[in-house]
N, C-alpha and C positions, 0 to 999 in steps of 0.2 A: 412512598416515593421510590424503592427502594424495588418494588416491585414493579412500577412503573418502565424505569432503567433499565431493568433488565428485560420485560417485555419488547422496547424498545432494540436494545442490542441483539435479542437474538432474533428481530425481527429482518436487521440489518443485515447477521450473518447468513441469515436465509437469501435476503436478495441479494446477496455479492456474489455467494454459492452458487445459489439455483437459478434465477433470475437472467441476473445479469451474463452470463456466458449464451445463457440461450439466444439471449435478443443480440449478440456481438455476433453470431453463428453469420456464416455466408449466406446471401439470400442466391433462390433457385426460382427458375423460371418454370411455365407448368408443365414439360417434357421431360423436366428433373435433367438439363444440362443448363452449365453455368452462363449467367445473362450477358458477360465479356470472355472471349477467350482470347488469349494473348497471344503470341507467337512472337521469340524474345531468340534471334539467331547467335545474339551475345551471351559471352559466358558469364554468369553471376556475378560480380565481385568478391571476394573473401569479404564478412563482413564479422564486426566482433561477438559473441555470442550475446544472445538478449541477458544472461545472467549476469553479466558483466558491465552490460551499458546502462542496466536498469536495476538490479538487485540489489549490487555492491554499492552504489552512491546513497541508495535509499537509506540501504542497513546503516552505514556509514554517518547519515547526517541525525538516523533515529539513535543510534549509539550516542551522536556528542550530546543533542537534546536531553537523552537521558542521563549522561552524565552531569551536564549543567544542571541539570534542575536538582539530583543527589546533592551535588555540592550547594548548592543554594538552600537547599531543605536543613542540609547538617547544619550551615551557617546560622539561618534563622533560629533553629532551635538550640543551636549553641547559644546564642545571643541572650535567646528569650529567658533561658534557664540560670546563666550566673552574672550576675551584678557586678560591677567592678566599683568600690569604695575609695575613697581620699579622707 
């Protein structure tokens, strides 16, 4: 099982790696120039950096999950471990 898993997972890191950027890549038409070109006379907006709009919340909600479940893990095996008498 155990081998399984891990077949599994680093099958995963392969397609998240290798895979998956590939097929997200911009598609080209057969002259190798892009199939829309834009022409944008307005100036970009300032917008917030993608680390920021996407990283930080991530890292953020994986931190308290991971804390939640620490303290619930301590709790359980706190519990499971000493008996309380009357």
């Amino acid at each position: 099982m155990y081998r399984l898993r891990f077949v599994v997972a680093a099958a995963l890191v392969f397609f998240v790696l290798g895979v998956a950027p590939a097929v997200a890549q911009e598609e080209m038409t057969g002259d190798n120039a892009p199939a829309i070109v834009l022409e944008d006379d307005q100036p970009a907006a300032a917008e917030e950096a993608w680390t920021f709009r996407y990283l930080v919340p991530t890292l953020a909600g994986i931190t308290g999950i991971a804390i939640l479940g620490i303290a619930l893990g301590y709790t359980v095996r706190i519990r499971g471990r000493y008996r309380v008498t009357q």
